[in-house]
Steps between C-alpha positions, in 0.01 A plus 500: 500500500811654531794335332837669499625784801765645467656729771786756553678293207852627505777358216870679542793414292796596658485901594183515208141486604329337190136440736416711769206400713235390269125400671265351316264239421310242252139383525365210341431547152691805497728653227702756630734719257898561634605777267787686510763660311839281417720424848145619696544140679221271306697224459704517844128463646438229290754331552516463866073437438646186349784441779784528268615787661507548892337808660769727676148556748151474466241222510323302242212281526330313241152368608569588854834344546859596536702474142804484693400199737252390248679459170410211365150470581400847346712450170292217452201777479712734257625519158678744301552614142751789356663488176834420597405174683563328245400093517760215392532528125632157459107367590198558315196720570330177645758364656612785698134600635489089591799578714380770680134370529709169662694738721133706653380143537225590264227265496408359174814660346471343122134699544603828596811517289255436220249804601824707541624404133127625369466807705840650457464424099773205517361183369678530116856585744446166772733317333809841416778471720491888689805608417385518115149713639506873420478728747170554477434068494718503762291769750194293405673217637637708801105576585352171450766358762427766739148354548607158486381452892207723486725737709321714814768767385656599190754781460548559099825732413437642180314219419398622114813682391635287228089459377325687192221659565252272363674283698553649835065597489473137481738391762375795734135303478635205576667661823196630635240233417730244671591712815146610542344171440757353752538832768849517379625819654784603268752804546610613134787694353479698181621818323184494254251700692212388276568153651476626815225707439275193381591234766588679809233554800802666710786698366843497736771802306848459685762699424842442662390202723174704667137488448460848403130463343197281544191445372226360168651609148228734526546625848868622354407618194239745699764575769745639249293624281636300200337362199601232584749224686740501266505915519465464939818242470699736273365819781617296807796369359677837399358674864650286661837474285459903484437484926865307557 
């Protein structure tokens, strides 16, 4: 089932060009990787995914309806998670995934907020106020409110950055396992290309607001004749800086 299409998706600011057509799209249990050197227009895309930002042009639909006409309906079907989305730091871990669960309308909310507090690793932190998490508490919290409503779509920005290793392994299991247990079809950020590498079935590389490769990990690394993604990221990136 498809669950995201995006088409012609244009972003200006001012004279600038910051998106420039993008066309793509996000099947059910899908994870689909938006890489991209800095300013390459991840987070523009994102953020006009989410309707925070309005398209200059260019449609989006989110299980077969209209973001634009639709809002509120499909946001109720979405959740997000970066590491600068920071929650209120005045509320505790529990308290603020209570709020949000309350906001989605979750059903059984104490329920859920409790799986959340086990499967993100934050049962000993229910009772912290956020704002005295570390950053790395504090992206475990960002992920267990992102599937607070069992969302249809996720879009994760970076959603590991501030994590150790150990830590990030762990939190990347917990990703997948929930999306594909629920057909979550998530679009996901990152500059760590094993990440990508390990949880993507579709890579998307943009560089200055275009789709300018597609394909598996693999299917790229073959293409360019890298070792690897990380190596095929650091080949398209400077071609196409080189190219300009």
């Amino acid at each position: 089932m498809e669950v995201l299409r995006v088409e012609n998706l244009v972003k200006d600011y001012g004279k600038v060009r910051a998106v420039k057509g993008l066309s793509f799209s996000l099947a059910s249990g899908e994870i689909v990787g938006l890489l991209g050197p800095n300013g390459a227009g991840k987070t523009t895309t994102i953020e006009m995914l989410l309707g925070i930002l309005e398209p200059t042009s260019g449609s989006i639909e989110v299980l077969g309806r209209p973001l634009e006409t639709h809002r509120y309906e499909v946001v109720q079907q979405m959740n997000f998670a970066a590491p600068y989305a920071l929650l209120p730091g005045n509320l505790s871990v529990k308290e603020n995934l209570m709020i949000f669960a309350l906001l989605y309308g979750v059903p059984n909310a104490r329920r859920r907020v409790s799986e959340l507090l086990g499967q993100f690793e934050l049962e000993s932190l229910a009772s912290v106020r956020t704002g005295l998490l570390s950053s790395g508490e504090q992206s475990r919290l960002n992920l267990a409110k992102a599937f607070i409503n069992a969302p249809t779509l996720l879009l994760l920005d970076e959603p590991t950055a501030s994590l150790d290793p150990d830590a990030a392994a762990r939190m990347r299991q917990r990703i997948t396992t929930e999306a594909r247990k629920r057909g979550t079809a998530i679009l996901w950020t990152s500059h760590n290309m094993y990440e990508m590498e390990t949880v993507c079935d579709r890579i998307l590389f943009l560089f200055q607001g275009r789709i300018v490769a597609e394909g598996t990990p693999k299917e790229l690394v073959q293409k360019f004749g890298k070792e690897d993604l990380e190596q095929t990221f650091i080949a398209l990136a400077r071609g196409f800086f080189a190219a300009e």
